[in-house]
C-alpha positions in Angstrom: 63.3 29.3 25.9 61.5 26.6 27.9 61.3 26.3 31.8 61.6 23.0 33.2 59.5 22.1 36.6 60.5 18.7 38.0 57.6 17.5 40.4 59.1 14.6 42.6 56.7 12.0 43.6 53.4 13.5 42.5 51.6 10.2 43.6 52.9 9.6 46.8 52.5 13.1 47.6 50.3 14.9 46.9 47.8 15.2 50.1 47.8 19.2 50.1 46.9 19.2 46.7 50.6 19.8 45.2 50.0 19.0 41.9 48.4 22.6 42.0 51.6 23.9 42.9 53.2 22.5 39.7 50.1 23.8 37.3 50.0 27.1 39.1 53.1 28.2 38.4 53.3 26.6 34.5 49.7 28.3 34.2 51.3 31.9 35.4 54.6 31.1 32.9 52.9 30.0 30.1 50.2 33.1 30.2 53.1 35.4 29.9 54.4 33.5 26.9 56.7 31.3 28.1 57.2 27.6 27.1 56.9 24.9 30.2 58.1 21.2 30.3 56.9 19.5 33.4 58.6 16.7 34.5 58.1 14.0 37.2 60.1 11.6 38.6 59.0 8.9 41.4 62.2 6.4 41.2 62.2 4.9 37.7 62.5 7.8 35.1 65.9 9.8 34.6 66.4 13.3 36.7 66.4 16.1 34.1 69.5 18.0 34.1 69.0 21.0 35.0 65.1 22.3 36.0 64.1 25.4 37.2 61.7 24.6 39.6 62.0 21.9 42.0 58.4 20.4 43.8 58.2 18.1 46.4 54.8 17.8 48.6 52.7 16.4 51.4 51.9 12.8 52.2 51.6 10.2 54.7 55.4 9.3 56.8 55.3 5.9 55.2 55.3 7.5 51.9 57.9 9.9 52.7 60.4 7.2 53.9 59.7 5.3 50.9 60.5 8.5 49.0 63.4 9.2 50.7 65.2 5.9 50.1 64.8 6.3 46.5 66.2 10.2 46.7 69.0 9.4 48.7 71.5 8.5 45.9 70.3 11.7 44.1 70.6 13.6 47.5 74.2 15.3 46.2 72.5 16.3 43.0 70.0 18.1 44.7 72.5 19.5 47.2 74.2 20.9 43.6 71.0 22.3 42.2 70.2 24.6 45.2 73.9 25.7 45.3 73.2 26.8 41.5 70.2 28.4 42.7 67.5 26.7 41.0 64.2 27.1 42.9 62.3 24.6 45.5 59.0 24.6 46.2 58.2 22.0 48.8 55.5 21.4 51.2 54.6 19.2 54.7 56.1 15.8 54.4 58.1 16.4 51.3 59.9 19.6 52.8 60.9 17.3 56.1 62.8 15.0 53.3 64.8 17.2 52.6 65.7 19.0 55.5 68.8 18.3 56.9 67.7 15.6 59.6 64.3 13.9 60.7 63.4 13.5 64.5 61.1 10.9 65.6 59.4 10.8 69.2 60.7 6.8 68.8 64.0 5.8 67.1 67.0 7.5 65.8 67.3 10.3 63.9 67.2 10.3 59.9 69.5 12.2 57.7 67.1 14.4 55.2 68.6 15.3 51.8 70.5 18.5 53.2 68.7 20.7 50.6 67.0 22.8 53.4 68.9 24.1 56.3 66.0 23.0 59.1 66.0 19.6 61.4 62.1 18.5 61.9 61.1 17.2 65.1 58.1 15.1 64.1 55.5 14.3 67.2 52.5 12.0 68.1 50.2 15.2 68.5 49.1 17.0 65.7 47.5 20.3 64.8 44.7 20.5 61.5 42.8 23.5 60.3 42.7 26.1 57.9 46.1 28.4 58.5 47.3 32.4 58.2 50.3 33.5 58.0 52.1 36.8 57.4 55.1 36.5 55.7 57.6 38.6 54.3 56.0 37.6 51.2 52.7 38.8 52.2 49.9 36.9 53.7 49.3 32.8 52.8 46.8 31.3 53.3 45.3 27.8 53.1 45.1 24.0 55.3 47.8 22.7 57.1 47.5 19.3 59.1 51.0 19.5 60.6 52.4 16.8 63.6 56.0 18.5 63.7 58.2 21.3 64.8 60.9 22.9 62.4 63.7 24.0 64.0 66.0 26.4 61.6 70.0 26.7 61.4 71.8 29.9 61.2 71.4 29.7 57.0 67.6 29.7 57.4 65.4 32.2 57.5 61.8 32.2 58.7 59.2 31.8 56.4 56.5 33.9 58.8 54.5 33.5 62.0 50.6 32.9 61.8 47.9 30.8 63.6 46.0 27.2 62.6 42.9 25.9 63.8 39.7 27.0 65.5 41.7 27.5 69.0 44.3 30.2 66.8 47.4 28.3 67.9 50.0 30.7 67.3 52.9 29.0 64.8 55.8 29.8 63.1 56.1 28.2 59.7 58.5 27.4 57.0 62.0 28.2 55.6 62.9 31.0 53.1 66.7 30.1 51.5 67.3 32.4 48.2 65.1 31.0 45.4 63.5 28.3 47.4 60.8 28.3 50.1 59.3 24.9 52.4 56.5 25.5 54.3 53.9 23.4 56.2 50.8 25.3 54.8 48.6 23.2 51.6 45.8 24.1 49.9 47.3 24.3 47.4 49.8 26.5 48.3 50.5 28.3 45.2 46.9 28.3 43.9 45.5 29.4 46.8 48.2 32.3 46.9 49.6 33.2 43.4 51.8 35.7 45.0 54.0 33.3 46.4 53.6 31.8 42.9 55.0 35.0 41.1 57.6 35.2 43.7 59.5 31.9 42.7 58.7 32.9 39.4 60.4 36.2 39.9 63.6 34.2 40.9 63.3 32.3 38.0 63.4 34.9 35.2 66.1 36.4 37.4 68.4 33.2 37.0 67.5 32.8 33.2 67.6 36.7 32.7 63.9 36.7 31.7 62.4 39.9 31.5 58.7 38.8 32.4 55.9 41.7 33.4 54.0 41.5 36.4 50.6 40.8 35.3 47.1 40.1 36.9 45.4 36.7 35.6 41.7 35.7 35.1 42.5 33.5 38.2 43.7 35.7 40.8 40.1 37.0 41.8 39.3 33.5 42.7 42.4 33.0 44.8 41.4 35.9 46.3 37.6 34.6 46.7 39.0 31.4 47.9 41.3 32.8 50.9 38.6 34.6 52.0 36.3 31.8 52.2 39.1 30.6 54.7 39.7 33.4 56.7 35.5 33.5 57.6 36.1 29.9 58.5 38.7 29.8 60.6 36.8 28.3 63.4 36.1 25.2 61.4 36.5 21.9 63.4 38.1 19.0 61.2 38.2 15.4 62.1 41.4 13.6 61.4 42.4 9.9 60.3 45.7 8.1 61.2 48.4 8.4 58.6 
């Protein structure tokens, strides 16, 4: 048996790191055995038919429009997938697209894809630094440079609450929806916090009626290393570009 991860628009975004995401979770799979096939689409190759996990990340708003104009005719498809309950995995920019509707401080609102059931409310002010958050599937950790507010429908539930930056600004974050989670925290996310890794894993061999052990990897005591790194430098000051 293979599993399939589709990473959409690994170029374009990619700013938290997301490619991580992808490798994380194919590292964690194919260390318990199992065969991985990752695909990639950014608007000229065909979508596979069925994958099993679905990544989208974090980029600048320019790319994300651009990368939403070329989704758009696949929006229904993706719709499908999450009813079927294959697995998303999406991150800042990428998780706005496909939320159910974009909110700009100037012009109209823009549809999202409808995958996740969230309306972001983008704004001029933004908030960087390195970010905690406890979760219902235990405490993430990693970067999050975030200029919008998500507000959740009835079908979402929170993600978990946490604080950025050297002032502690206290935040919710993200979306939890069966298999799939979006969330505003990078790092990578998944290397960073292989738990959250194992979870959509979890879902995974639930789908395909895999019977996968939990394991510990080599890797994990450097996640580990690596969040506490952040958590001593939570007072760390960033300077940020225009995007």
């Amino acid at each position: 048996m293979t599993i399939t991860l589709l990473h959409l628009f690994p170029r374009d975004l990619g700013a938290s790191g997301d490619s991580g995401n992808v490798q994380t979770v194919a590292y964690r799979l194919r260390e318990r055995g199992i065969d991985v096939s990752i695909k990639t689409f950014s608007g000229t190759e065909d979508l596979p038919e069925s994958p099993d996990v679905v990544f989208m990340g974090n980029g600048p708003w320019a790319a994300a429009v651009r990368s939403l104009d070329v989704l758009r005719p696949h929006g229904k498809k993706l719709q499908e997938w999450a009813r079927q309950g294959i697995s998303f995995c999406a991150v800042g920019t990428g998780a706005e697209i496909l939320s159910e509707k974009i909110v700009s401080p100037h012009g109209s609102p823009t549809l999202g894809l409808g995958v996740f059931p969230f309306t972001a409310h983008r704004d001029e002010a933004r908030l960087v630094g390195y970010n905690t958050c406890e979760s219902a599937l235990g405490q993430i950790v990693g970067f999050s440079d975030v200029s919008s507010v998500w507000v959740r429908n009835e079908k979402a539930s929170l993600l978990g609450h946490g604080t950025i930056g050297p002032k502690r600004m206290s935040r919710d974050d993200g979306v939890l929806m069966g298999p799939s989670i979006a969330t505003q925290i990078g790092g990578p996310l998944l290397a960073l916090n292989p738990h959250i890794a194992d979870w959509i894993i979890g879902k995974v061999a639930a789908r395909r009626k895999l019977s996968l052990a939990a394991t510990e990897l080599p890797t994990d005591s450097l996640a580990t290393k690596a969040r506490q790194v952040i958590l001593d430098n939570m007072d760390q000051v960033f300077t940020t570009i225009a995007l």
